[in-house]
N, C-alpha and C positions, 0 to 999 in steps of 0.2 A: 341311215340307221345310226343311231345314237351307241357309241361304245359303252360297254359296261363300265362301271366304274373300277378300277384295283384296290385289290385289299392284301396288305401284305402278311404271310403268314411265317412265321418262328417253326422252322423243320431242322429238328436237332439228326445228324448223320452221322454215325459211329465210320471213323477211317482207320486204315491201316495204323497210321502214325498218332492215332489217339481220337479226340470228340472235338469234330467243331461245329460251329453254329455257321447255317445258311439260309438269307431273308429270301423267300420267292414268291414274290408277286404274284398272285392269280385275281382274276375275274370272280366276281360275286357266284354267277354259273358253276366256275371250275370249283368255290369255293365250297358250294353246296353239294356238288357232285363226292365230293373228299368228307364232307361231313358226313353223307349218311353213307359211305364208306367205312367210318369209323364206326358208327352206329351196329351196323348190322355187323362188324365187327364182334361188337362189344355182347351184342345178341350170342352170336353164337359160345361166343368164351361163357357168358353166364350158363348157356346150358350145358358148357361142359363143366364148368365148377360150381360145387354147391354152394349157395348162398348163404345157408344158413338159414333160412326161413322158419324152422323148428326151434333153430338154438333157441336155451334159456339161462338165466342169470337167476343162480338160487345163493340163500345166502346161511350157511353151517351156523351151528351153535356159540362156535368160537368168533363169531363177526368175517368167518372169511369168504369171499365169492368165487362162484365155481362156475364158469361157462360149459353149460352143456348142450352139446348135438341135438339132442333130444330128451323126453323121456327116461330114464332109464326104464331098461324094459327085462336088465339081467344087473340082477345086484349081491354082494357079500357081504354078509355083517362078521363082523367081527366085535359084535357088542351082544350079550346075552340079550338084553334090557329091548333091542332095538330088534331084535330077532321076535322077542314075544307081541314090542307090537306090529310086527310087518304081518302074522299071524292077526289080532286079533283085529286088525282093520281091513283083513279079508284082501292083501298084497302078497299073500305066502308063494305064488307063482310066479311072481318077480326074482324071488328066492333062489338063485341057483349054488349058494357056498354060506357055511357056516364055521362057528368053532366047538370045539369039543366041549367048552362049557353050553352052548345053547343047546337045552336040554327041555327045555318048554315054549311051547306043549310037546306032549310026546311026539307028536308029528313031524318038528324041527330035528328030532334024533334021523331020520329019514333021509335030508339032505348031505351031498357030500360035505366031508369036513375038509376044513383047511389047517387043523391041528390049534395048537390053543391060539389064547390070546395074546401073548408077552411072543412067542416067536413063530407065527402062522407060517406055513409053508409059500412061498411068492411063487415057488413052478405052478405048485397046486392051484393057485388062484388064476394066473397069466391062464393058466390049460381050461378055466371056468369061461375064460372071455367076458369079464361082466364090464359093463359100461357105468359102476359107481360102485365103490365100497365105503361102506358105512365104518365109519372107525371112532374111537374115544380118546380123548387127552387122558386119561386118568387109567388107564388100562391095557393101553396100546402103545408102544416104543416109537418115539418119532420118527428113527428110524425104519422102523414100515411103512409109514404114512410118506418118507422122501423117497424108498426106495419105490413103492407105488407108485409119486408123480412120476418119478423118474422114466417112469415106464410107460405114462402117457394112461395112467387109470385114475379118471377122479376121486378123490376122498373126498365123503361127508365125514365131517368131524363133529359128534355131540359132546354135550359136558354140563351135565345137567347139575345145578347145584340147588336147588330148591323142589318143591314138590310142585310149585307152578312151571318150571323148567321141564319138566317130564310130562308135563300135560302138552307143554306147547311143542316139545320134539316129538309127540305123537302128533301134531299137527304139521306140524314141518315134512314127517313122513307123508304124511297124506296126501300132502303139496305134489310133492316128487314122485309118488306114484299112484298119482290120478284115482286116491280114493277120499277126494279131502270130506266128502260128505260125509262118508262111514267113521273118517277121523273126527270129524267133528260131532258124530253123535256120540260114540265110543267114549270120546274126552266131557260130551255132557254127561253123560251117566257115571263118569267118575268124578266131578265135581257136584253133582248132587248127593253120592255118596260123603265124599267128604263135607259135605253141608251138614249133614245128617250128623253125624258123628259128632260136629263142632257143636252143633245143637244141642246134642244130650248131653254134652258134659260143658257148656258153657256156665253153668250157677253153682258145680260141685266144687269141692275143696280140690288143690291140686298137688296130690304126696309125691312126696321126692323119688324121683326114679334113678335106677343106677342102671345102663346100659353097656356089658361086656361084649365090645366086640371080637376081640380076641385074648385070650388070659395072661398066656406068656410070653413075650411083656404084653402087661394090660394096657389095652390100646382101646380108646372110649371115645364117642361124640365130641367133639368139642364145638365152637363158634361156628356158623356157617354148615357145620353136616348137615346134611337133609336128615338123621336119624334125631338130633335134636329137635329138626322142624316138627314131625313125626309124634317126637313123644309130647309137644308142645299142643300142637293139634287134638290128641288124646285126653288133653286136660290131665297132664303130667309137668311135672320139672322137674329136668336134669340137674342133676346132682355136678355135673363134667362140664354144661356151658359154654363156661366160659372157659373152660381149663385151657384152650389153645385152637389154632384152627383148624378148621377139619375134623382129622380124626387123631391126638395124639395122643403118646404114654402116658401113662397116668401110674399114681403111685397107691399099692393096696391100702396104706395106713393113709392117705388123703381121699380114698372111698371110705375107708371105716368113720373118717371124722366126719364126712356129711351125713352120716346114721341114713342112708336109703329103706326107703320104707318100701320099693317093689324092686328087687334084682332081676335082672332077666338076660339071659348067658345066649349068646346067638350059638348057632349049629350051621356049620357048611357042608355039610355031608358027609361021606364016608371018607374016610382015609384021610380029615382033614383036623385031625386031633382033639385030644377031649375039648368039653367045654368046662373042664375043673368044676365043679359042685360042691365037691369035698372041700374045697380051700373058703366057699363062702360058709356053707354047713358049719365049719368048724370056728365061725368071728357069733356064737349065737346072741352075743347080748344085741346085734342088729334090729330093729322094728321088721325088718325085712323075714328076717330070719322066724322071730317070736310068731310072727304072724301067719307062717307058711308063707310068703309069697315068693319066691324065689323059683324062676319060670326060665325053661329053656324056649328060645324062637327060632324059625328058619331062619337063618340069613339069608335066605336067596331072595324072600320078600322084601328085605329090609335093605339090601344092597343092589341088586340089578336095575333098580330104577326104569320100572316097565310095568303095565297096568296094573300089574296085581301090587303094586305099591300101596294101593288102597287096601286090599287086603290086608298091609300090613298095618296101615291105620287102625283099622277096626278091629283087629287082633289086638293090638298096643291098649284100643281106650277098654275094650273088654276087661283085659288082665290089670289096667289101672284101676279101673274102675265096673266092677263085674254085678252090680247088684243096678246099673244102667243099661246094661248089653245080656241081657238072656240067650242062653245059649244056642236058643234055635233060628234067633235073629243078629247071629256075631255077623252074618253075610248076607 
């Protein structure tokens, strides 16, 4: 009988006195005997470790990527915006933490809270057990969002700066919690809305609009806000533009000099200070002014960046432009 042939194999041995390397020769037979030793080895360890099979690679607002287990199937917003659409694309039972501002629909008043936004409670959330928190750059201290990783809780980070941004982070929601169809019809019936809107007032004249977001100091739309996008879409021009990015001060005598012909004073609810009247009231030689226009708005539409942002389109081009939007079809 013919010997098998040797095959030499590289078997590394941890000793006493540290690792050496030792070559041992086996027979092709022995060698295959050792291979599917390692095999059924390797079988077993897989069914005690998970693979990952579920995992998934999503990827935030901010460009950043998040390996997830699974699913999320227990989630906390700590974004108004993202709370009404987890609600409106029918994800509300993923829901198990909110903030004290997620206040719509009424039904979000319901879920436990996790206290505001700028300093959520972290016991409160860790005791929620959620497998992803939905969080914002622009509202959220990055310190929550490190003290979170830290803890081994994913963050989604949104940061929506356009009115196409908000359409697609209610897509992105939908991604991550397996309602991307309801997200995607949701997000068609709010771009045909805003169709709609661009439509009626795409031939009309477009008066200068002055948007107060806050009075004292007056802090206004400026380049990039989505409230400029907003009054732009409305078939309006801001008056503030260009004044700076975002959203910055602005000065009352450099509103008085663009003569705004529709003023419109946001409102953030109770307890969150006038919206001054009396200080535009009293500049009356304004077009603004002469004309009555001078209109207080929610801000809650105007700023949570969440479906009813359309709402506040069509409220915007109404009050721009009111003799195109009759009252009983403003929505």
């Amino acid at each position: 009988m013919m010997e098998s042939p040797r095959v030499p194999v590289m078997v590394v041995a941890a000793v006493s006195s540290g690792v050496g390397k030792t070559t041992i020769t086996l027979s092709v037979g022995e060698r295959m005997k050792v291979r599917g030793a390692l095999i059924a080895g390797l079988v077993m360890l897989a069914a005690l470790v998970p693979v990952g099979a579920s995992a998934l690679t999503v990827t935030d607002q901010t460009g950043r990527s998040l390996t997830l287990p699974a699913l999320p199937k227990r989630i906390v917003s700590l974004v108004p915006g993202a709370t009404e659409m987890l609600f409106a694309i029918g994800a509300q039972d993923r829901l198990v933490g909110v903030t004290d501002f997620c206040d719509y629909p009424p039904e979000a008043r319901r879920k436990p809270s996790v206290g505001g936004m700028l300093a959520p409670s972290l016991e409160t959330m860790v005791a929620l057990k959620p497998d992803l928190v939905v969080a914002t750059t622009s509202g959220n201290r990055e310190e929550t969002v490190a003290q979170l990783e830290r803890l081994g809780i994913a963050v989604y980070l949104v940061n929506p700066a356009s009115v196409g941004d908000v359409l697609r982070m209610m897509e992105g929601l939908g991604e991550i919690t397996e309602r991307r169809e309801a997200a995607g019809q949701a997000v068609a019936r709010l771009r045909q809305r805003i169709k709609s809107v661009a439509e009626r007032v795409a031939a009309r004249p477009r008066p200068r609009v002055l948007y107060v977001l806050w009075p004292e100091p007056l802090i206004v739309p400026g380049r990039g806000a989505v409230v400029s996008e907003l009054i732009a879409l409305a078939g309006g021009e801001s008056v503030t533009a260009e004044a700076g990015e975002g959203y910055p001060r602005y000065s009352i005598e450099a509103a008085v000099a663009r003569a705004p012909e529709v003023i419109l004073l946001a409102r953030h609810g109770a307890g969150t200070g006038p919206v001054a009247r009396d200080r535009w009231e009293r500049v009356a030689h304004l077009p603004a002014i002469r004309s009555g226009r001078l209109h207080t708005v929610d801000g809650d539409l105007f700023h949570r960046y969440g479906p009813r942002i359309v709402d506040a389109l069509q409220e915007l081009a109404r009050l721009i432009h009111p003799d195109a939007f009759p009252r009983a079809s403003a929505r």
